[in-house]
mmCIF file of the N, C-alpha and C atoms, coordinates in Angstrom:
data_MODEL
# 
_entry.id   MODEL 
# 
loop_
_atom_site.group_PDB 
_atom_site.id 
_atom_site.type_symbol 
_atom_site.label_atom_id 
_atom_site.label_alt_id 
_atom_site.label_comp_id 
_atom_site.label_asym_id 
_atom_site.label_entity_id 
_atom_site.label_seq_id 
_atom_site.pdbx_PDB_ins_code 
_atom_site.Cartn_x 
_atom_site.Cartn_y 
_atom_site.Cartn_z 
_atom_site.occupancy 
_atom_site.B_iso_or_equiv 
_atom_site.pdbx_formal_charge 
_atom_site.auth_seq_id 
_atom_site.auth_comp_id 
_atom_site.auth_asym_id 
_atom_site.auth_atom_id 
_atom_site.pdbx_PDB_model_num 
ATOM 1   N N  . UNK A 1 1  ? 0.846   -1.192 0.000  1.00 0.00 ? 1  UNK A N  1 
ATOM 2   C CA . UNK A 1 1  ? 0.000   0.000  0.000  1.00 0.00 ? 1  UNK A CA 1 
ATOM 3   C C  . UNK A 1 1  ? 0.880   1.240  0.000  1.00 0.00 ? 1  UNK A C  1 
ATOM 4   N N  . UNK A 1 2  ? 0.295   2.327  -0.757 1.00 0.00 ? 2  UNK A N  1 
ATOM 5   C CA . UNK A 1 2  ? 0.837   3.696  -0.733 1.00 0.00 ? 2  UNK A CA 1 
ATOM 6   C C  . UNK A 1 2  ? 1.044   4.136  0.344  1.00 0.00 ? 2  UNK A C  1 
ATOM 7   N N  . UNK A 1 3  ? 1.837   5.214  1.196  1.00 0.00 ? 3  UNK A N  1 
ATOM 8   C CA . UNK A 1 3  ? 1.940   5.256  2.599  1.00 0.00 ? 3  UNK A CA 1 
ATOM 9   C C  . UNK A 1 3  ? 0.780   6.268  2.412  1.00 0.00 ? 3  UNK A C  1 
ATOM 10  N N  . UNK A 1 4  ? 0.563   7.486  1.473  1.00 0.00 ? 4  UNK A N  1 
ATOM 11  C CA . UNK A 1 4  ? -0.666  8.086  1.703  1.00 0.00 ? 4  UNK A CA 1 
ATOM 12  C C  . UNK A 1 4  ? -2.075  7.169  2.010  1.00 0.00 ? 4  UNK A C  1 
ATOM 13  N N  . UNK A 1 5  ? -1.707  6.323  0.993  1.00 0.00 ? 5  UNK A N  1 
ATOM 14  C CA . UNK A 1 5  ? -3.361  5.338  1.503  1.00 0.00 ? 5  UNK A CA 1 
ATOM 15  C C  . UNK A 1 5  ? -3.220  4.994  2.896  1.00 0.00 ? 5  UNK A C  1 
ATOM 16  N N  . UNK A 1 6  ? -2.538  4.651  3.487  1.00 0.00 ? 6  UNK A N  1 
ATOM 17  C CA . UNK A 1 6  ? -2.505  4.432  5.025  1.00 0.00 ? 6  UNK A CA 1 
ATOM 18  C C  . UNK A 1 6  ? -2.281  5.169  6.169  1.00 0.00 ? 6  UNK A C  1 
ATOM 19  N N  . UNK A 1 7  ? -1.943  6.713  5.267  1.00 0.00 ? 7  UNK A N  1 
ATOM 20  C CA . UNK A 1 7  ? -1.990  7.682  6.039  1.00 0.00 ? 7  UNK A CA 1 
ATOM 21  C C  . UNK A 1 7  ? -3.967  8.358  6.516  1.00 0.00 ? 7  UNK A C  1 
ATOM 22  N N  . UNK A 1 8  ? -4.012  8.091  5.402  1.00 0.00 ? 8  UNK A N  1 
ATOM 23  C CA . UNK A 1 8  ? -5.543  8.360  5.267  1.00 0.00 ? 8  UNK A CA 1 
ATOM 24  C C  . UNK A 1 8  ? -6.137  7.606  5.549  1.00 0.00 ? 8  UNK A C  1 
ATOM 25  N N  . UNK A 1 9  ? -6.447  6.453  5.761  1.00 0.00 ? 9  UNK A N  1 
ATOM 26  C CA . UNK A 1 9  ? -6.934  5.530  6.620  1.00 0.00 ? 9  UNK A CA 1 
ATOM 27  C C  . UNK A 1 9  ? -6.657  5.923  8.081  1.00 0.00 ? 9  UNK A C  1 
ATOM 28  N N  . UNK A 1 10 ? -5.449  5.850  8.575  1.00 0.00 ? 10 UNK A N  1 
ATOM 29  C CA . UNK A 1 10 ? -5.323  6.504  9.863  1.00 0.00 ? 10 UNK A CA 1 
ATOM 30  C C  . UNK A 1 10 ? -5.930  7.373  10.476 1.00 0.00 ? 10 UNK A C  1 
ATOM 31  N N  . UNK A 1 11 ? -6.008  8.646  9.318  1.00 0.00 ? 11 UNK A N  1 
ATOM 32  C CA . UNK A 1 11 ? -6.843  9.764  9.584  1.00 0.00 ? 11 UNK A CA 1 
ATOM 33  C C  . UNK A 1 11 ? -8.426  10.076 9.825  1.00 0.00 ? 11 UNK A C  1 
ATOM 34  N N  . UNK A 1 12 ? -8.291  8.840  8.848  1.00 0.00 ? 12 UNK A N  1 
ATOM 35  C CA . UNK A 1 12 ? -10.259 8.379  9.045  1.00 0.00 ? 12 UNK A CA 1 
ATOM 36  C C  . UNK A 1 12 ? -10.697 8.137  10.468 1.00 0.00 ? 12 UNK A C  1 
ATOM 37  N N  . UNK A 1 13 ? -9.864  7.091  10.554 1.00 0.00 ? 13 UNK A N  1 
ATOM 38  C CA . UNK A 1 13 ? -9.980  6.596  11.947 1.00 0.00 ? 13 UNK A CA 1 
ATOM 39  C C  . UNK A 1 13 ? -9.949  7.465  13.432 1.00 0.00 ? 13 UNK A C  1 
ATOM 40  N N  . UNK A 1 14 ? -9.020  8.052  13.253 1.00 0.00 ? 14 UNK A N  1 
ATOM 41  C CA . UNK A 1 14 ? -9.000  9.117  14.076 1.00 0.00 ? 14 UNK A CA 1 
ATOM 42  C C  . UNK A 1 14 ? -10.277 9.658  14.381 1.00 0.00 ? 14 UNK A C  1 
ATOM 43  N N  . UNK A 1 15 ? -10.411 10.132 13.196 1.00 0.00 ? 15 UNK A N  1 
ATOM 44  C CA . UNK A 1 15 ? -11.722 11.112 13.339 1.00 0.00 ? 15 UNK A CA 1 
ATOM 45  C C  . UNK A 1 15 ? -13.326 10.261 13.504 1.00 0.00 ? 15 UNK A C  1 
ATOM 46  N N  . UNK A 1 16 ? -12.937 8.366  13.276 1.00 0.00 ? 16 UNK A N  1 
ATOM 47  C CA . UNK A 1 16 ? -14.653 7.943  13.488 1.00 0.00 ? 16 UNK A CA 1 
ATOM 48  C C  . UNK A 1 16 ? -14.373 7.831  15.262 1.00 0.00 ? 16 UNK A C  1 
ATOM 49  N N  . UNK A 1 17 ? -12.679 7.680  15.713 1.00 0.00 ? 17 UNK A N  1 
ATOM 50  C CA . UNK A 1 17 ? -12.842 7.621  17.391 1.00 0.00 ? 17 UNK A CA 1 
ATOM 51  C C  . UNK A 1 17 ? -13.189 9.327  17.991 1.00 0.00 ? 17 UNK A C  1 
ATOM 52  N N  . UNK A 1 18 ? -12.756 10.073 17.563 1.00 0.00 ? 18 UNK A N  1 
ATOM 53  C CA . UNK A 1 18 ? -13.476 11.221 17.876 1.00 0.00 ? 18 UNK A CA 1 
ATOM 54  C C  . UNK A 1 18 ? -14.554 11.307 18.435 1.00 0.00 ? 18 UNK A C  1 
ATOM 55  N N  . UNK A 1 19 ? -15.332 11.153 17.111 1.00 0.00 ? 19 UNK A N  1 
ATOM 56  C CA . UNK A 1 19 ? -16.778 10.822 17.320 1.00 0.00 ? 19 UNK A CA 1 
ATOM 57  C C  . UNK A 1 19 ? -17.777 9.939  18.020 1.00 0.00 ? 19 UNK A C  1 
ATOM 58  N N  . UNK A 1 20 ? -16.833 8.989  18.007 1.00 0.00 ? 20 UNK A N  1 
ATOM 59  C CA . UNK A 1 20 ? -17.348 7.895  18.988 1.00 0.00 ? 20 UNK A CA 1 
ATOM 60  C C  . UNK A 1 20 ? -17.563 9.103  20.393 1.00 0.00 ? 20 UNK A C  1 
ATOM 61  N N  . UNK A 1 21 ? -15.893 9.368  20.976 1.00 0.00 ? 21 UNK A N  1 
ATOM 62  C CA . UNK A 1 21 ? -16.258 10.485 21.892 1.00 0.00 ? 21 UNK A CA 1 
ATOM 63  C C  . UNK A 1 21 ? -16.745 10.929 22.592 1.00 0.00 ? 21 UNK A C  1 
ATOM 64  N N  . UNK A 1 22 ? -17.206 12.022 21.564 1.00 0.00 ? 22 UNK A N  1 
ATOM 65  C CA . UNK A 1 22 ? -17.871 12.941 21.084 1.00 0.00 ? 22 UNK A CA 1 
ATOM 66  C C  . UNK A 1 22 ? -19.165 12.532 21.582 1.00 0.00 ? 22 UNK A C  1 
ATOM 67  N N  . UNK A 1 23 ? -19.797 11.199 21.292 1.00 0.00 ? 23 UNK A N  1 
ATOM 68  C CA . UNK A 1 23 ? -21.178 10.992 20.943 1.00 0.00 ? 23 UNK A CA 1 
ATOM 69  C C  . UNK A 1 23 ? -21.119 10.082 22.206 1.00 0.00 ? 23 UNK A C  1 
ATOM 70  N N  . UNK A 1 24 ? -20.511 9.146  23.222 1.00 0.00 ? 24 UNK A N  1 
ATOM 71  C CA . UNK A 1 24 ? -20.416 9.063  24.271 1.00 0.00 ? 24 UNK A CA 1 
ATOM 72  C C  . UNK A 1 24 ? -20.992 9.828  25.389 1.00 0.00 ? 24 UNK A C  1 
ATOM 73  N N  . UNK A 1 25 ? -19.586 11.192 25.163 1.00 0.00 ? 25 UNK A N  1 
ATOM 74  C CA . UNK A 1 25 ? -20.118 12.266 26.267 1.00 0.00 ? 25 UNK A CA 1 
ATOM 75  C C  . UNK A 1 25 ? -20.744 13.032 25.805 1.00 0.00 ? 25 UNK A C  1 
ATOM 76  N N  . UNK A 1 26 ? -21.651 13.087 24.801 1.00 0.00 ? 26 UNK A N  1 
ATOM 77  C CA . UNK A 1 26 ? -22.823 13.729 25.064 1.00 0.00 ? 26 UNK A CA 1 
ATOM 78  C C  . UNK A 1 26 ? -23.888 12.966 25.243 1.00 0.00 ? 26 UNK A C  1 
ATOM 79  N N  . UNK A 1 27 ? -23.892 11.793 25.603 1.00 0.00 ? 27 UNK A N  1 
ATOM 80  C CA . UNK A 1 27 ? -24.590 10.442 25.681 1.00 0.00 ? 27 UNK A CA 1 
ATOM 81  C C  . UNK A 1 27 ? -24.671 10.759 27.560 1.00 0.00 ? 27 UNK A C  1 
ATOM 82  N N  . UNK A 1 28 ? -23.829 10.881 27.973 1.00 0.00 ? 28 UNK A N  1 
ATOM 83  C CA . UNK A 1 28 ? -23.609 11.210 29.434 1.00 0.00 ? 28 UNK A CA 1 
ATOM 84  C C  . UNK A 1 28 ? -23.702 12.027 29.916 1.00 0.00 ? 28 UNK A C  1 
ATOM 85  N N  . UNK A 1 29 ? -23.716 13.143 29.278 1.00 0.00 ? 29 UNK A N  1 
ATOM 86  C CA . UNK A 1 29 ? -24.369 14.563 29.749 1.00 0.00 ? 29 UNK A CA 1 
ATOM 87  C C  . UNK A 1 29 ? -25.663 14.244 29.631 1.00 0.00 ? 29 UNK A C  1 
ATOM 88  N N  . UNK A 1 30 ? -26.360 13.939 28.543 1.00 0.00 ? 30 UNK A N  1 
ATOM 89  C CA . UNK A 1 30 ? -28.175 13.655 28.529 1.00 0.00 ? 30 UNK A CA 1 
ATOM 90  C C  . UNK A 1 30 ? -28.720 13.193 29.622 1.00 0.00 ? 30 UNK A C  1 
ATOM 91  N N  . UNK A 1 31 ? -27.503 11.684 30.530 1.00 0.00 ? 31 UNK A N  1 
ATOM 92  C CA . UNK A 1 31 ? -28.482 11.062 31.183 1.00 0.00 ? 31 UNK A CA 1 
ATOM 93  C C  . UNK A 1 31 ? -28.064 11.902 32.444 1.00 0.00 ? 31 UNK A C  1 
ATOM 94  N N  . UNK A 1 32 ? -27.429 12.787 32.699 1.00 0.00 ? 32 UNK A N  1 
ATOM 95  C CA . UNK A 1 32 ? -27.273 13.254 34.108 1.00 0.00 ? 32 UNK A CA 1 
ATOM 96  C C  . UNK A 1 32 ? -28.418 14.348 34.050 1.00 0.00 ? 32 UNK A C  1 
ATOM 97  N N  . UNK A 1 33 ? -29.142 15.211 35.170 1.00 0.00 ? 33 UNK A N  1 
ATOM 98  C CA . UNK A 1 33 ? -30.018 15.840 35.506 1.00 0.00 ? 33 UNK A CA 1 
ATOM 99  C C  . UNK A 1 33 ? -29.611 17.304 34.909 1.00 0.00 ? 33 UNK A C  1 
ATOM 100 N N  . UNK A 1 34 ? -29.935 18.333 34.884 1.00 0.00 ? 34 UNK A N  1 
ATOM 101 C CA . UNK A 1 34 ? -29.459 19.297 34.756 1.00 0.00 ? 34 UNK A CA 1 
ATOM 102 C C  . UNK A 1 34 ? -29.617 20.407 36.332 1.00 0.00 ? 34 UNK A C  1 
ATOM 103 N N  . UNK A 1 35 ? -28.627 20.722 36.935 1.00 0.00 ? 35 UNK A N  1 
ATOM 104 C CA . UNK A 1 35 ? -28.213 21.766 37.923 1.00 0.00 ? 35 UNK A CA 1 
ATOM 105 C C  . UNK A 1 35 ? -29.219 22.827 37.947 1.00 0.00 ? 35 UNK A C  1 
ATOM 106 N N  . UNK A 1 36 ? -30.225 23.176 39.076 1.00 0.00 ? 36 UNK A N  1 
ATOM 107 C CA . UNK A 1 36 ? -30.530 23.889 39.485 1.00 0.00 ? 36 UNK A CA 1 
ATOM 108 C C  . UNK A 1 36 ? -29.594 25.687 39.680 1.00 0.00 ? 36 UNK A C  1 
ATOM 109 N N  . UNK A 1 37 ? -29.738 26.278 38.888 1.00 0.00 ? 37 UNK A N  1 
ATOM 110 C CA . UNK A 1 37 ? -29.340 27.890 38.760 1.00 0.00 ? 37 UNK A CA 1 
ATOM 111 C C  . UNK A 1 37 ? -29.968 28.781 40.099 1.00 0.00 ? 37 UNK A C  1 
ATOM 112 N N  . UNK A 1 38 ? -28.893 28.769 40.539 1.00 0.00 ? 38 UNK A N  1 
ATOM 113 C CA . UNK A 1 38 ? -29.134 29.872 41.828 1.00 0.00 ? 38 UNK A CA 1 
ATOM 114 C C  . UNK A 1 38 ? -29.310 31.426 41.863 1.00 0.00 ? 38 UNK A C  1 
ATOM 115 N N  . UNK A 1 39 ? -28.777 31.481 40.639 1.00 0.00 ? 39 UNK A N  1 
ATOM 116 C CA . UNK A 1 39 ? -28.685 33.108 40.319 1.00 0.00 ? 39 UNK A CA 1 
ATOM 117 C C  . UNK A 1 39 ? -29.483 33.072 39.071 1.00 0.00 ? 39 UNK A C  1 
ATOM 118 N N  . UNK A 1 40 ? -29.800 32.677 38.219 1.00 0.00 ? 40 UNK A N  1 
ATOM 119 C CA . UNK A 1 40 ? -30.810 32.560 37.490 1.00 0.00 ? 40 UNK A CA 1 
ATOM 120 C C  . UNK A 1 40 ? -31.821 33.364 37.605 1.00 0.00 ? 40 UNK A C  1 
ATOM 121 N N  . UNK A 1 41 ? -32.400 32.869 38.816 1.00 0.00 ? 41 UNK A N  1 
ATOM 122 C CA . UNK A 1 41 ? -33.932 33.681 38.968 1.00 0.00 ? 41 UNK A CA 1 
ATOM 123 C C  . UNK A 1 41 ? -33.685 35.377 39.525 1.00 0.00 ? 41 UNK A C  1 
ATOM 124 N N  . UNK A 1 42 ? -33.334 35.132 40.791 1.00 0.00 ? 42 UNK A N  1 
ATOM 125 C CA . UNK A 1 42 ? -32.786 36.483 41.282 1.00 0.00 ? 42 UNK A CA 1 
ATOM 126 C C  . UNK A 1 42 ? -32.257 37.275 40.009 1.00 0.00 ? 42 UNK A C  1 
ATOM 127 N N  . UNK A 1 43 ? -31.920 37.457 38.918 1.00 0.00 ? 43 UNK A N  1 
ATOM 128 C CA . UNK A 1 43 ? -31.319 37.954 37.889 1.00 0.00 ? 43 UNK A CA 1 
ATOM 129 C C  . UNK A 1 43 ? -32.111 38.445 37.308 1.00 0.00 ? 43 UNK A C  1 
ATOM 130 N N  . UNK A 1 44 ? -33.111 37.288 36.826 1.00 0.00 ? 44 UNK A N  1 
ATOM 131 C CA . UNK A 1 44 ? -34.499 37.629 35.887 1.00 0.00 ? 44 UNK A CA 1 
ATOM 132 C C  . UNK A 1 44 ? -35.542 38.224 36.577 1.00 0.00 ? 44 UNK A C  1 
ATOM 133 N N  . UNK A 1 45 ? -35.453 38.455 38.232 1.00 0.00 ? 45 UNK A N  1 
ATOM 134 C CA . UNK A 1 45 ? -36.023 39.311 39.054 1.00 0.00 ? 45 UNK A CA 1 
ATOM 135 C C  . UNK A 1 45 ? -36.060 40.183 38.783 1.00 0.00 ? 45 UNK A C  1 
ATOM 136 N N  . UNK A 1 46 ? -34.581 40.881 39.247 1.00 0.00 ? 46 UNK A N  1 
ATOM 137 C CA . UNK A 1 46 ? -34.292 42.160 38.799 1.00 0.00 ? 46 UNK A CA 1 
ATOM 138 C C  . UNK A 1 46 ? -34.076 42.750 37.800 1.00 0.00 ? 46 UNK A C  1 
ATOM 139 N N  . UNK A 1 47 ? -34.166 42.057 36.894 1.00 0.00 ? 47 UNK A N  1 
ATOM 140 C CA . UNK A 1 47 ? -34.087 42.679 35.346 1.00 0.00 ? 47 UNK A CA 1 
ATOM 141 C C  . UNK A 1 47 ? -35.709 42.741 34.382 1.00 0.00 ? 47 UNK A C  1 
ATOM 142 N N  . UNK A 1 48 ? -36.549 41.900 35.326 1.00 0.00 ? 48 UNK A N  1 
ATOM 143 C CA . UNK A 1 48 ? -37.845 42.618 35.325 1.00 0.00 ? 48 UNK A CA 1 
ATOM 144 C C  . UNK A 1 48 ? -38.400 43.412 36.082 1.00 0.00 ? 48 UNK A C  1 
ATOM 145 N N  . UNK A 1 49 ? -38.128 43.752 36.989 1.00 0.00 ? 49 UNK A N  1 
ATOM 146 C CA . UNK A 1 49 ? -38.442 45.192 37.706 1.00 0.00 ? 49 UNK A CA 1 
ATOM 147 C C  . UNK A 1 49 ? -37.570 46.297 37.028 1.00 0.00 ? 49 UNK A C  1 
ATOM 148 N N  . UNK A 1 50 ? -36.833 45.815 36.554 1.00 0.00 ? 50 UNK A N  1 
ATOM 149 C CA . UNK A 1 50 ? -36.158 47.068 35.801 1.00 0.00 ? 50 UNK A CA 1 
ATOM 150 C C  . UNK A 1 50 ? -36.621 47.145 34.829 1.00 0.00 ? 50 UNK A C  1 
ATOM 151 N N  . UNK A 1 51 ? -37.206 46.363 34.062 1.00 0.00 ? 51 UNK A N  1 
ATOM 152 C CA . UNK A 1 51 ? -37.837 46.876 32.697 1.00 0.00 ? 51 UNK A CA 1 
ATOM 153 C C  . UNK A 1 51 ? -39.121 47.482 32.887 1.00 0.00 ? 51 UNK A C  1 
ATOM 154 N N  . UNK A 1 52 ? -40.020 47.332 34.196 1.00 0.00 ? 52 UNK A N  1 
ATOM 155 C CA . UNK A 1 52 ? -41.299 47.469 34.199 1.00 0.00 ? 52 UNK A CA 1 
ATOM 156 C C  . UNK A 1 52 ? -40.670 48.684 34.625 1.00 0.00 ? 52 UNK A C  1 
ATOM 157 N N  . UNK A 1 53 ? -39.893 49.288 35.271 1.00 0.00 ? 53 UNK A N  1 
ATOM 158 C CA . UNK A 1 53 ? -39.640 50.939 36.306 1.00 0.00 ? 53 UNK A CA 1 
ATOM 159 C C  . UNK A 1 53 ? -39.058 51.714 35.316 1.00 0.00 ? 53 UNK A C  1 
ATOM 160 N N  . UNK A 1 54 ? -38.544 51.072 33.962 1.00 0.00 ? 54 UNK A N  1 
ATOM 161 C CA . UNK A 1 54 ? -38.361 52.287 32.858 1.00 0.00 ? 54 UNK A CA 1 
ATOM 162 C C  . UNK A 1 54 ? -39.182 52.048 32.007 1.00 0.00 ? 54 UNK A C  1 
ATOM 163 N N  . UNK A 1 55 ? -40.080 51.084 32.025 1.00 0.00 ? 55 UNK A N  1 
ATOM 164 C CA . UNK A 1 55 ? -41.373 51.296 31.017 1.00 0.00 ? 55 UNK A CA 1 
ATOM 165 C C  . UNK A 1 55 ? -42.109 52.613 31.545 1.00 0.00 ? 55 UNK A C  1 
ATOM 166 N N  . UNK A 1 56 ? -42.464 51.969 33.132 1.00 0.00 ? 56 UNK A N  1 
ATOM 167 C CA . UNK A 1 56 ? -43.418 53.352 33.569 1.00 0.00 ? 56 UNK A CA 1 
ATOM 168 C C  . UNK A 1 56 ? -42.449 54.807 33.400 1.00 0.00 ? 56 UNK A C  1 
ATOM 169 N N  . UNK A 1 57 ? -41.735 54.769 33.400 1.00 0.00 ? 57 UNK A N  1 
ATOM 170 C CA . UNK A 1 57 ? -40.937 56.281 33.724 1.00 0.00 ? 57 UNK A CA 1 
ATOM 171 C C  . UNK A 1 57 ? -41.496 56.545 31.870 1.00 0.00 ? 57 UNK A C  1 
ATOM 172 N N  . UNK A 1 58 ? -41.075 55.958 31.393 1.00 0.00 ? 58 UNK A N  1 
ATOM 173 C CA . UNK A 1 58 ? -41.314 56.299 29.737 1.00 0.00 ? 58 UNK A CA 1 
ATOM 174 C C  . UNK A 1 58 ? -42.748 56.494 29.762 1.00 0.00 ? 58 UNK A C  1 
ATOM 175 N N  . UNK A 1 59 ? -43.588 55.846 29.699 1.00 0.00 ? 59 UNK A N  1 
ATOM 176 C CA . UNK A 1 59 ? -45.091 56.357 29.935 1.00 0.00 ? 59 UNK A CA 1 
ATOM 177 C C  . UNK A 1 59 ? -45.594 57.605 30.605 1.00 0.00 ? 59 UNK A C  1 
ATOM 178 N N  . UNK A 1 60 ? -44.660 57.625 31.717 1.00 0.00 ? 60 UNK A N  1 
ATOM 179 C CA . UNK A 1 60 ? -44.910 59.120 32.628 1.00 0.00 ? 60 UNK A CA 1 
ATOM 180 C C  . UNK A 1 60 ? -44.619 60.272 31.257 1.00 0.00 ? 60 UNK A C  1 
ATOM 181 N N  . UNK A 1 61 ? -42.574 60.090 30.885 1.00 0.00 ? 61 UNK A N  1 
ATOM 182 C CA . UNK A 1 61 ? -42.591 61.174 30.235 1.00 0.00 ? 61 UNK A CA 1 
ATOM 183 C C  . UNK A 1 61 ? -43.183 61.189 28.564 1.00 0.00 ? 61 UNK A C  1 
ATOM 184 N N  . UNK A 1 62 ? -43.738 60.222 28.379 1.00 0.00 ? 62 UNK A N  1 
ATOM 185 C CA . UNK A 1 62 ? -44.813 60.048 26.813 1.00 0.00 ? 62 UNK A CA 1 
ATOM 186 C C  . UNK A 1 62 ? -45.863 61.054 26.783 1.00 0.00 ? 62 UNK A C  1 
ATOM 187 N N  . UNK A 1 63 ? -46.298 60.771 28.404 1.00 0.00 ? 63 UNK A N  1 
ATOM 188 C CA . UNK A 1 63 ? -47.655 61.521 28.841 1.00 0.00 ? 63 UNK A CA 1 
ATOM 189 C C  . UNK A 1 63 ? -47.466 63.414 28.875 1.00 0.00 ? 63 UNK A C  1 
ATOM 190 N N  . UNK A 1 64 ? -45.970 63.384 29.593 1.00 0.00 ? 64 UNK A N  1 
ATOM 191 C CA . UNK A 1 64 ? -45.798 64.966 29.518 1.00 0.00 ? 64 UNK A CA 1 
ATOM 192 C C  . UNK A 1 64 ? -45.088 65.258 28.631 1.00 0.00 ? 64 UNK A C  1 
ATOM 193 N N  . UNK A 1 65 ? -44.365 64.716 27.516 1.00 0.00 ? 65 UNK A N  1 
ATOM 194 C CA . UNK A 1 65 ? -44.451 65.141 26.328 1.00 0.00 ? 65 UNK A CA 1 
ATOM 195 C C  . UNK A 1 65 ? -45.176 65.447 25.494 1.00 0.00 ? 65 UNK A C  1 
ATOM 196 N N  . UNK A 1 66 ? -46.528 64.241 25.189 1.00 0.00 ? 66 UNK A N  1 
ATOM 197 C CA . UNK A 1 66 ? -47.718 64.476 24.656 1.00 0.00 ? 66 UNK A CA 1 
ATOM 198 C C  . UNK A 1 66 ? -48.678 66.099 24.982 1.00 0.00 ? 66 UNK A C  1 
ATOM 199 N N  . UNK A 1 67 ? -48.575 66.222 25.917 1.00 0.00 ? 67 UNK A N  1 
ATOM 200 C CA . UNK A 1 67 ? -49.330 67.437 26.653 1.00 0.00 ? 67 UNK A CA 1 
ATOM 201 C C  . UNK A 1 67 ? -48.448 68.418 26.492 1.00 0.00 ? 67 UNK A C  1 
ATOM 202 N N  . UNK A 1 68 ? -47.441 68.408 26.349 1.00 0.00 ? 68 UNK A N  1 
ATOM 203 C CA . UNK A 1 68 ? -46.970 69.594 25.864 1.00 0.00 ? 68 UNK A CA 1 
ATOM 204 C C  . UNK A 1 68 ? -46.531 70.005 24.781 1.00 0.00 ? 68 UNK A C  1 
ATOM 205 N N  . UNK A 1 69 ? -46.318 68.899 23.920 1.00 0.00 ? 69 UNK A N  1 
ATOM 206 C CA . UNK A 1 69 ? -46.658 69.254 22.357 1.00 0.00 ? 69 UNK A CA 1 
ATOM 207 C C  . UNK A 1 69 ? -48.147 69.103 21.508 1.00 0.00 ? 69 UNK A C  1 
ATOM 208 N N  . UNK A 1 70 ? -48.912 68.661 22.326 1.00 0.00 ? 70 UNK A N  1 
ATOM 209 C CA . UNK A 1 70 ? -50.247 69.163 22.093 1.00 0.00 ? 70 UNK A CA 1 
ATOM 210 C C  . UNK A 1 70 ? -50.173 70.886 22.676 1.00 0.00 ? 70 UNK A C  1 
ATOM 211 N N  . UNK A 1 71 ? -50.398 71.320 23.758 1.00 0.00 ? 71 UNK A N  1 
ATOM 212 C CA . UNK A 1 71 ? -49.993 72.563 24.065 1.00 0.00 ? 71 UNK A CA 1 
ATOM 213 C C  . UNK A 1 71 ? -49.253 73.213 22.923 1.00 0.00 ? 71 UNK A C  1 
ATOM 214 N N  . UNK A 1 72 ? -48.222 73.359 22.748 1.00 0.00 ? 72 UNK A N  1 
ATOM 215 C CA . UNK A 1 72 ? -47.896 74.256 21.794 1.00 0.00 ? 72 UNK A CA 1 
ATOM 216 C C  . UNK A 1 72 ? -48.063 73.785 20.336 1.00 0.00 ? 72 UNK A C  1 
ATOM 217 N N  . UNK A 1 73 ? -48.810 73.059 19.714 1.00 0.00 ? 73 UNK A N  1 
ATOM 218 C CA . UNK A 1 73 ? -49.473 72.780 18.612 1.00 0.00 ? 73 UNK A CA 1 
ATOM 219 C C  . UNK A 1 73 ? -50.798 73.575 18.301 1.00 0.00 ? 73 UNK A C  1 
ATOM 220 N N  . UNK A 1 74 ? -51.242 73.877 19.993 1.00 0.00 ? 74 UNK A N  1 
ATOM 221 C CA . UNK A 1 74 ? -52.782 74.107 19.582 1.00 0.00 ? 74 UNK A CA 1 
ATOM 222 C C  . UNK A 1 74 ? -53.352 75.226 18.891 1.00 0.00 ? 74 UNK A C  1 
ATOM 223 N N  . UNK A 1 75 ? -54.019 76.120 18.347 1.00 0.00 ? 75 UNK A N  1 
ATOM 224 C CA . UNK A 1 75 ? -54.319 77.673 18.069 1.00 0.00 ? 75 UNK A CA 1 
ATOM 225 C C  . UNK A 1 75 ? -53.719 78.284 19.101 1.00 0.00 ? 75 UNK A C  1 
ATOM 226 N N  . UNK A 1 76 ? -53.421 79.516 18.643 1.00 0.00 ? 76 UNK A N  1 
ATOM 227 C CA . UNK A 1 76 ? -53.781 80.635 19.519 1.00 0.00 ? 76 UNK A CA 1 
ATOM 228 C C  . UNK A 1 76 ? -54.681 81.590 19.351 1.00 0.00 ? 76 UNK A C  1 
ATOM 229 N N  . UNK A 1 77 ? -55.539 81.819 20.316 1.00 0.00 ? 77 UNK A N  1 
ATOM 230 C CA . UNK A 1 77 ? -56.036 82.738 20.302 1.00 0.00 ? 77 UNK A CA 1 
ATOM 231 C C  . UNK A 1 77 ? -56.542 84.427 20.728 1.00 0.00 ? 77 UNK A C  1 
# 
């Protein structure tokens, strides 16, 4: 045999044990549970109170923007 042909064979191989692997440990990650996130929630806590406390602030100043470019839009008379 060519030494390339048996280089490439080698190389094959390599790469179907890889995969073997590869497909093992993620075979073993599946069957273990997945970890409870401690900071997770507390996170998504506060990052929804923060979206709801600059929604309202934006609504506040929507409201006194609105009113005051209605105001100076309106006739004068």
């Amino acid at each position: 045999m060519h030494p390339w042909t048996l280089y490439a064979l080698e190389v094959a191989r390599d790469r179907e044990r890889e995969l073997q692997y590869d497909w093992l440990a993620a075979e073993v990650r599946a069957a273990q549970p997945p970890k409870p996130s401690r900071l997770r929630r507390p996170v998504a806590l506060v990052l929804a109170g923060l979206s709801r406390g600059t929604a309202a602030a934006v609504r506040r100043l929507d409201d006194c923007v609105a009113d005051d470019l209605g105001r100076a839009l309106a006739p004068t008379e």
